[in-house]
N, C-alpha and C positions, 0 to 999 in steps of 0.2 A: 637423313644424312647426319652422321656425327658432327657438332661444333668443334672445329681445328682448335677453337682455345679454350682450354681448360681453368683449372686455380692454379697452374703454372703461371699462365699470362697474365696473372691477376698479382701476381706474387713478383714479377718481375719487372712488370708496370709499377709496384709499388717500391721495390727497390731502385727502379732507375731515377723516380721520382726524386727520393732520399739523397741520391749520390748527386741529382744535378742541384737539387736545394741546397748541398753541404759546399759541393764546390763554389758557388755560388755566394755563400756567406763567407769562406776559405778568399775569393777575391775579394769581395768589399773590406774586409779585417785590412788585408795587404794594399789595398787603394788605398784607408784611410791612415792607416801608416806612414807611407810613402809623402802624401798629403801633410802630415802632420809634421814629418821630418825636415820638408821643404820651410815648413812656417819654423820651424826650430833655426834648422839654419840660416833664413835669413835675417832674421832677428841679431844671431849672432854674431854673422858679417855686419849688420848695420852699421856700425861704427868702425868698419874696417876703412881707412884709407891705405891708398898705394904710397910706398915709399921713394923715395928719391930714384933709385934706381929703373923701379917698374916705372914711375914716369916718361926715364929716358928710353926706356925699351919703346913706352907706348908710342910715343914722340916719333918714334922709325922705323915702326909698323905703318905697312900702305895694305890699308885693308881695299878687298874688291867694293864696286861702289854698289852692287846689286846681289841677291840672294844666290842667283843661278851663278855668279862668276865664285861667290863665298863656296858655293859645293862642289864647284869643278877645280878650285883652290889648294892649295896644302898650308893652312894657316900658320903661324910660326906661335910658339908660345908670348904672349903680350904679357906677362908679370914674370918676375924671377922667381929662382927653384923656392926658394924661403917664403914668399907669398904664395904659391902653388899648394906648398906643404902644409902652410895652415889652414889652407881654405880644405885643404883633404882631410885634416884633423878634425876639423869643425863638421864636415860631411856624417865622416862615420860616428862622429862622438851624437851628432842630430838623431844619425836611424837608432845608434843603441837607445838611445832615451824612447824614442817611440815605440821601439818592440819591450823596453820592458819597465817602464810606466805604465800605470792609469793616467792616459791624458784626454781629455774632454774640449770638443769647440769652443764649446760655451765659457768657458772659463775666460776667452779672449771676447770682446763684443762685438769683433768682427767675423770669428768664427764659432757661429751658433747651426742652428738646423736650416741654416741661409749656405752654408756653406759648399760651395760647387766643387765637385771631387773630377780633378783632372787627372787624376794616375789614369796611365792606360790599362790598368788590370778591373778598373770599371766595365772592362768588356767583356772580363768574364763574370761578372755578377752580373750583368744584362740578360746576358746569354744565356746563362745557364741559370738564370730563374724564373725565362721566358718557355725553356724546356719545360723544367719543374712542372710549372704551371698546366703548360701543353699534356705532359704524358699524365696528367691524371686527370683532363679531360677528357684525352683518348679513351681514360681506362672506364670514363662514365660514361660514355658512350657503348662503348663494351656491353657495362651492364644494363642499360635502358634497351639494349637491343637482346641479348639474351634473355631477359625478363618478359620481352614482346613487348617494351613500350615503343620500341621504334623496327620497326617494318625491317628486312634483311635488305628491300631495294631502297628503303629512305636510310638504312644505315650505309650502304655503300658509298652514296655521294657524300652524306653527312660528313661520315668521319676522313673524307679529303678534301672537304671545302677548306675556303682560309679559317685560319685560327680563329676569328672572331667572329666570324659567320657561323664556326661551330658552337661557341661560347651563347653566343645569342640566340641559339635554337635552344638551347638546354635549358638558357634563362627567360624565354620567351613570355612567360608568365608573370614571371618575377615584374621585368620590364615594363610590362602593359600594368600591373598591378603598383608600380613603383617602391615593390618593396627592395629592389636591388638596384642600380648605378653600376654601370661601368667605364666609366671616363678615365677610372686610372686605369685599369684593366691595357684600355685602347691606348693610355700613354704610355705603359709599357711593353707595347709590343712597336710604338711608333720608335721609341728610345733602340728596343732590339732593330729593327730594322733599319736603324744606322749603323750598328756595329754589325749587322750582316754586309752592305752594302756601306762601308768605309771609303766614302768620296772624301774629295779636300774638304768640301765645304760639311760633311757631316763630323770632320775631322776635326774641326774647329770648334760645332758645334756643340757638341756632346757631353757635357759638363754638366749632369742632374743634381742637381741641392741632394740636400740629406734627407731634406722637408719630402721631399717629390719620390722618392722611394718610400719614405714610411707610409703616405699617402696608398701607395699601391700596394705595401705590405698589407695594411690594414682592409682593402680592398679585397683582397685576395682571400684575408682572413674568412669574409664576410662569405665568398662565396664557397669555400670550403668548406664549409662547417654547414650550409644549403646540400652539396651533394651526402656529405658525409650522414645528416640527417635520412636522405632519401637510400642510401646505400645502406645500412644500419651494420656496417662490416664489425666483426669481432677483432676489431688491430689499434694498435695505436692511431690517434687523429692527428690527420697531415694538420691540420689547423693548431692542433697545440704542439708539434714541433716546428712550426712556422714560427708562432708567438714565443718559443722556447728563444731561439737560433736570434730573432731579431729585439729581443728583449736584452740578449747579451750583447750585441751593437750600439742600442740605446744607452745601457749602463754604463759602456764603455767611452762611448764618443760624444754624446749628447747631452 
């Protein structure tokens, strides 16, 4: 019987790859922006006090006493148009300097490779570096199976076990050998599987240092450049446009 997948599926396994890798760095750039503008701004307000007037506003403001009556609420403005206005100047003046500067954590000693990225758009560099990752396992699995290292009925189950069940067959060797470590690996898919399943408490949760992704960058590196070795493909190496993508992150932020 013919193989259904050809160097089509090899070819668009490797472009999906690409697109979820790009998107992927496309949100961390924008998380760490967002992050960056936030530490701007507050800086800037520091020394802001309320004037006489916002006072007497705040003074006759009866706020709800609990979170669920504050949502079910219709808050009145607490500061006048004139303090509104400059805290919106100070806003935007925040994000232009972060889109178009060089600004770096480390410059501040609080914000180094310690630094925990709250922007919500960390969901999507979770997410779609979890893909990344994933569709060029599937695509080595592909080839250990067309090659005849993996059986057509041990590739059926394989390639739909969980992700790291399939990761850990392919590195089985490595593992026992301990020439490979997958601990970030396994933190990166524990991190995705919060932003799959977005409860309260993962909601709160979810904040990875800068540290804790390079860790897994780096990880990742290690294991791609293992397949890529046993593939010997004629293409560019997913591992050095990984190192590309996340070397322009470091230069940038770190």
């Amino acid at each position: 019987m013919r193989d259904k997948h050809s160097l089509e599926t090899y070819e668009k396994l490797a472009i999906g790859g690409i697109f979820y890798l790009e998107a992927s760095i496309r949100y961390l750039n924008t998380a760490l922006k967002n992050d960056f503008a936030t530490i701007l701004f507050n800086k800037a307000l520091k020394d802001l006090e309320p004037n006489e007037s916002d006072k007497k506003i705040i003074e006759r403001v009866k706020l709800p006493e609990n979170h669920i009556e504050v949502l079910q609420s219709e808050i009145p403005d607490i500061l006048t148009n004139e303090t509104i206005k400059h805290m919106e100047k100070e806003w935007e003046n925040a994000r232009k300097l972060a889109e178009s500067k060089k600004h770096k954590f480390s410059l501040d000693h609080r914000f180094s490779l310690d630094h925990r990225i709250e922007s919500i758009e960390i969901l999507g560099h979770l997410n779609n570096y979890g893909f990344f990752l994933e569709t060029l396992i599937n695509r080595h699995l592909l080839y250990l199976n067309q090659t005849g290292l993996i059986d057509n009925f041990s590739y059926r189950r394989i390639s739909v076990a969980k992700i790291m069940e399939r990761i850990i067959y392919i590195f089985k060797d490595d593992l026992q050998n301990n020439t490979v470590q997958l601990n970030e690996i396994q933190n990166l898919f524990r991190l995705r599987n919060k932003t799959v399943h977005f409860t309260p408490d993962n909601a709160q949760s979810l904040k990875p240092r800068i540290s804790e992704l390079n860790q897994i960058w780096n990880q990742t590196n290690t294991l791609l450049k293992k397949l890529e070795k046993i593939e010997n493909f004629n293409e560019e190496k997913f591992s050095d446009i990984l190192e590309y993508y996340t070397k322009g992150i470091k230069n940038t932020w770190c």
